[in-house]
C-alpha positions in Angstrom: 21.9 9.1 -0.1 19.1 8.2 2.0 15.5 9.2 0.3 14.4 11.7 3.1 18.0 13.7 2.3 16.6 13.8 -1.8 14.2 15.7 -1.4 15.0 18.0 0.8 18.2 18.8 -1.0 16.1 18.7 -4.4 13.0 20.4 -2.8 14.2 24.1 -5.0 13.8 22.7 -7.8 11.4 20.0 -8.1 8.9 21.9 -9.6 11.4 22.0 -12.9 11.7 18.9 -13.9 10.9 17.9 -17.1 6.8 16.9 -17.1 6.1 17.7 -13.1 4.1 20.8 -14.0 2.3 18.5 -16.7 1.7 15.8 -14.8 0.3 18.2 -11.8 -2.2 19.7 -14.3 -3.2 16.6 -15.4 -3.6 14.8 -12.1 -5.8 18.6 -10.7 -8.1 18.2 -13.9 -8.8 14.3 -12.7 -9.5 15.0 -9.3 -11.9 18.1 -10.1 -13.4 15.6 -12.1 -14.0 12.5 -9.9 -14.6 14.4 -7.0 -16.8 17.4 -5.9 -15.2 20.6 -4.4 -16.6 23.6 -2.9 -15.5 27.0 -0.6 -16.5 24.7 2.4 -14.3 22.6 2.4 -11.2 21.9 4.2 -8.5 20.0 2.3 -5.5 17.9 3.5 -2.9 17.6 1.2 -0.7 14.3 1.9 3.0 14.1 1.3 2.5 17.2 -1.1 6.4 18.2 -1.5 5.9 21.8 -2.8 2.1 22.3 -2.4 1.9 22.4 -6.2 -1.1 20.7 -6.8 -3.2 22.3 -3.6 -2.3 25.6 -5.3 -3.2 24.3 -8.9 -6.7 23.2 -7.0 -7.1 26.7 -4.7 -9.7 27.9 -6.7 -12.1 25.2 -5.9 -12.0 24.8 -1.6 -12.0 26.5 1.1 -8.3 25.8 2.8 -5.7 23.3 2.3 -3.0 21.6 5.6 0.0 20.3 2.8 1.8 17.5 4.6 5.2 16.3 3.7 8.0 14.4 5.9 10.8 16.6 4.4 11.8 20.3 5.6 13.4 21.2 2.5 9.8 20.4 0.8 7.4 22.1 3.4 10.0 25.4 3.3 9.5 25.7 -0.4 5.8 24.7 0.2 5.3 28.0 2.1 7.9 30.0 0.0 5.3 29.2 -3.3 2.0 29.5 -1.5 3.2 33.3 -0.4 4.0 34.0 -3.9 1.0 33.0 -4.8 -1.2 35.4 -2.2 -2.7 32.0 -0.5 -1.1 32.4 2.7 -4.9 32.8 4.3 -6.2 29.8 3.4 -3.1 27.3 2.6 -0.5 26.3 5.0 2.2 23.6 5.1 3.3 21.6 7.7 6.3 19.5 8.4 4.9 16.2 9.3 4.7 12.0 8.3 1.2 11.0 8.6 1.9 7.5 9.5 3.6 8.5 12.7 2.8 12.0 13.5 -0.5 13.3 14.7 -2.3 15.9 13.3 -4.9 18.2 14.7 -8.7 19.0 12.3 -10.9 17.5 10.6 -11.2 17.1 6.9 -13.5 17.2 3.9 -11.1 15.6 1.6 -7.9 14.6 1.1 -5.6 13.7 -1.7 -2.0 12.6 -2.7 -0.1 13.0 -6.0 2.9 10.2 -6.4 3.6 10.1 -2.4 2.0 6.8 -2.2 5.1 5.1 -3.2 7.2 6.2 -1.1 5.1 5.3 1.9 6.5 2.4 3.7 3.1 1.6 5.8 0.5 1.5 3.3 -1.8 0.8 5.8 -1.2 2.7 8.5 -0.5 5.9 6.6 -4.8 5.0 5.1 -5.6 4.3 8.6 -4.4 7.5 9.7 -5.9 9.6 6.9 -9.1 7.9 7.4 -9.3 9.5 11.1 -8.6 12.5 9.7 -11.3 12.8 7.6 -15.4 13.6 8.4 -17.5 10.6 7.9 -18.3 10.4 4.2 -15.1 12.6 3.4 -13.6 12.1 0.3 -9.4 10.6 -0.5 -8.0 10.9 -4.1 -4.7 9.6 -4.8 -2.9 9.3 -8.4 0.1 7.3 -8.3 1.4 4.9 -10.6 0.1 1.5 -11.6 1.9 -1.5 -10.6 5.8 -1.7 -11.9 6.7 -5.1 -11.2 10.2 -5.0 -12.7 10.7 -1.3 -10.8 11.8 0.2 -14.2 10.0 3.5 -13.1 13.4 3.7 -10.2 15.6 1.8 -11.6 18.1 5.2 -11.9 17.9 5.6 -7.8 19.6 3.0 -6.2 18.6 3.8 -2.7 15.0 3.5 -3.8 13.1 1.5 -0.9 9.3 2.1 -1.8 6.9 0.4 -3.7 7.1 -0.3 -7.5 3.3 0.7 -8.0 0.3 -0.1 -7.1 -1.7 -3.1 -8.3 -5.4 -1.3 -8.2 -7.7 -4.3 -6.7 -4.9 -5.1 -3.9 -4.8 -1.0 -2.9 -8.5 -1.4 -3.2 -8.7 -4.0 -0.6 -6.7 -2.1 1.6 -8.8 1.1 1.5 -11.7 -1.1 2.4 -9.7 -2.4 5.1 -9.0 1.2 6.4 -12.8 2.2 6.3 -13.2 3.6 2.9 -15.9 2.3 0.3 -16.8 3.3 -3.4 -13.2 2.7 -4.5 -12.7 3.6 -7.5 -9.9 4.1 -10.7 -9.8 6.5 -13.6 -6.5 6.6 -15.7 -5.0 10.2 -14.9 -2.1 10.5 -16.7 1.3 8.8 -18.5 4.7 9.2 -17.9 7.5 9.1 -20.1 10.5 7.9 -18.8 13.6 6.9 -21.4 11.2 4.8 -24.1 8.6 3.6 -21.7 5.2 5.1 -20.8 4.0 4.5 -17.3 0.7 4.8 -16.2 -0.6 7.2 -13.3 -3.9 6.1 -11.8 -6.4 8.3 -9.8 -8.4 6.3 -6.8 -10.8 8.0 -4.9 -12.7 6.8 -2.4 -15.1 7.7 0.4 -14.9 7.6 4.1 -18.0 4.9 5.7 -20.3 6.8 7.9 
């Protein structure tokens, strides 16, 4: 089954596996942490599947744009943010940053494990990079590097990247036009007897 037809036929319940909502939490806390949020601000939520996190962080900016590539993900993106009374400020949006433009301008943005899906690395900074106001602000938590892919080895059709080694995505957010790259650890996760690790990078768009 191709990757795109996953999640959309898993979009309903993604939210219930075992350790998402844990992991969300944990990966909210970090960002609140590394990076300062206020009512201003406009957020842009990047391959954010069910807009989990952008409603676990709605207390602390002004409005959120949740991006994801699949249908099924954005539908149940809208379905939780109207049960959740932020239908004002949050919206989702159907939409693959690396090949789809997108109207605004930003004041952050930020991605919880979408990286890895990503094909064009590059590209997909590139574009986020023009999407954010100079000195605008990208966290992304995602998973270290995973060299023997033990992290997919269950999903056969898996075509992404097996983590990220953190000076080589560094390099490549430099190369997109963002400076003060940094790493934090955000979280673990458990998967059969293994722990992986779940980084969080921010970074800041140059003037």
């Amino acid at each position: 089954m191709p990757e795109q037809q996953r999640f959309d036929d898993e979009a309903a319940t993604w939210d219930d596996a075992p350790g998402h909502e844990e992991r969300q939490v944990a990966v909210a806390r970090a960002i609140e942490q590394a990076v300062t949020l206020s009512p201003a601000m406009s957020a842009l939520d990047i391959g954010g599947g069910t807009g989990r996190l952008s409603i676990l962080l709605s207390g602390r900016f002004g409005s959120v744009v949740v991006t994801d590539p699949s249908a099924g993900m954005v539908q149940v993106a809208e379905e939780r943010i109207e049960a959740a009374d932020l239908g004002d400020r949050l919206h989702a949006v159907q939409a693959d940053l690396t090949t789809d433009s997108l109207d605004g301008a930003y004041d952050v943005a930020w991605s919880s494990m979408a990286l890895h899906h990503v094909a064009d690395v590059d590209g997909l900074l590139r574009s986020v990079a023009r999407l954010l106001v100079a000195g605008g602000r990208l966290a992304i938590a995602d998973l270290d590097e995973d060299p023997d892919g033990a992290f997919h080895a269950e999903k056969d059709d898996f075509d992404g990247h097996h983590g990220f080694d953190r000076q080589r995505l560094a390099e490549q957010l430099a190369h997109a036009g963002f400076a003060e790259v940094s790493f934090v650890d955000a979280t673990t996760i458990l998967k059969g007897d293994r722990e992986f690790g779940v980084f969080l990078c921010t970074a800041t768009k140059g003037a």
